[in-house]
N, C-alpha and C positions, 0 to 999 in steps of 0.2 A: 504494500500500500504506500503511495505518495500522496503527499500535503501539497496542494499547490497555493499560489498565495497570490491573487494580482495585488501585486505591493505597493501600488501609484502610490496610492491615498490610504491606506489600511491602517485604521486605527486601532487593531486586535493583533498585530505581528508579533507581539514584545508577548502575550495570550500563548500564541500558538507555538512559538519556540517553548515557553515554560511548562507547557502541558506535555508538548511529544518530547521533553529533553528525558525523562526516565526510559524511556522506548528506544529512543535513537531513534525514531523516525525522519524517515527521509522529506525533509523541505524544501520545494523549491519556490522560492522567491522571483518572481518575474514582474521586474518594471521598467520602464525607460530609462536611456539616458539622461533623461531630464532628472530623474532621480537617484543618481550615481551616490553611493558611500563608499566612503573607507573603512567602512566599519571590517571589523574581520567576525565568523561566525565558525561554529563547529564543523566539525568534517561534515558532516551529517546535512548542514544547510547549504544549499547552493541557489546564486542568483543569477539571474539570467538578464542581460540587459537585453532593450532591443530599441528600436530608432522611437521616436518620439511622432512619428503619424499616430494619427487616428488610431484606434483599436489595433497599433499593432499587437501591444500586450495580451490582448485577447486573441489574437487568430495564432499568437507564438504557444498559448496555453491547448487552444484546442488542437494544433497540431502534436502537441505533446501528452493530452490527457485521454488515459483510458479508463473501461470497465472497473468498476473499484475503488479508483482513487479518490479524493476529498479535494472539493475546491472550497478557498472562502472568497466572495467577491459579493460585491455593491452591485453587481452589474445585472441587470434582470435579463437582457438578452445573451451576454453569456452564460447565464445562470440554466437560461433555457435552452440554450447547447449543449452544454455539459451532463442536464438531465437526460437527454434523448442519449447521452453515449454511458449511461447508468451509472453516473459517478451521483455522489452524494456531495448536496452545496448547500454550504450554511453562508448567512449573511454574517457579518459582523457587528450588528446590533441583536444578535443571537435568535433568531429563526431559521428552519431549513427548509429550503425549498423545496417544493414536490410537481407533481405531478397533479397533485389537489389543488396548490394555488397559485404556481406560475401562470397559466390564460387571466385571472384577475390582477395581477401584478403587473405583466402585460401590456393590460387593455388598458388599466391606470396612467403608467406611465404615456401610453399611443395619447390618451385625452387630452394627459396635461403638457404634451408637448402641442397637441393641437389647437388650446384654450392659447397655450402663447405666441402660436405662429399667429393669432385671428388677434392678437394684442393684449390680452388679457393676463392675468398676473397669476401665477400658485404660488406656493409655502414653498418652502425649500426643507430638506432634512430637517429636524431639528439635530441641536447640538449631542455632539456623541459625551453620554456621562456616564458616572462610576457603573449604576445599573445597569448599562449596557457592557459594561466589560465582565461584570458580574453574570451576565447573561446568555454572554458567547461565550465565556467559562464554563458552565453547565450545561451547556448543551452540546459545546463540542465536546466537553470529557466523557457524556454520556454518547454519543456517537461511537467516539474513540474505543469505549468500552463493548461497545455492539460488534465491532467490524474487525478487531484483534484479536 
């Protein structure tokens, strides 16, 4: 099993290293250049850059992700990629996504991009807080513990 991680914007990275560090579980970290670190990481983690276009970080994930493995992403339409190749995807405000409520997640996002192409205004995420790290904690341990 592999962890993937689109790591643009991933506010639960620092989560997902502390959970799979007892496992060794293999992480890969996939974000753009635009997000370069020096950081150094365990054997075990590897990051993958790739050019800063559009969704390259997503089309470099599904070229790489199969049957199995664990994505975390923001992203609703790679989320619904991912699902059709039977990986398991949790968000990072700690829900996973299925098969049950990706078409309404979807259809939400298609709305309110089309509420603001006609000029109209939505909400933006709200802010990512403790709860929420609290939340992708228990849910991905509990995964974790499903699929090992």
């Amino acid at each position: 099993m592999i962890i993937y991680v689109d790591a643009d914007a991933c506010p639960v990275t620092e989560d997902i290293i502390k959970l799979c560090e007892p496992y060794q579980l293999t992480i890969i970290l996939v974000k753009s250049y635009a997000h370069f670190s020096h950081r150094l990481y365990h054997e075990w983690i590897k990051e993958i850059y790739v050019d800063s276009e559009k969704e390259a970080v997503d089309y470099k994930i599904l070229s790489m992700i199969n049957k199995g493995h664990v994505l975390v992403t923001q992203d609703y339409g790679l989320a619904s990629l991912a699902l059709q190749k039977s990986c398991y995807v949790i968000h990072p405000k700690g829900f996973q996504y299925t098969s049950k409520n990706i078409d309404q997640l979807l259809a939400s996002r298609y709305h309110s991009a089309q509420l603001r192409k006609q000029g109209g205004r939505t909400k933006g995420p709200k802010p990512f807080v403790q709860e929420d790290h609290e939340r992708f904690q228990t849910v991905f341990t509990k995964l974790l513990s499903t699929i090992i």
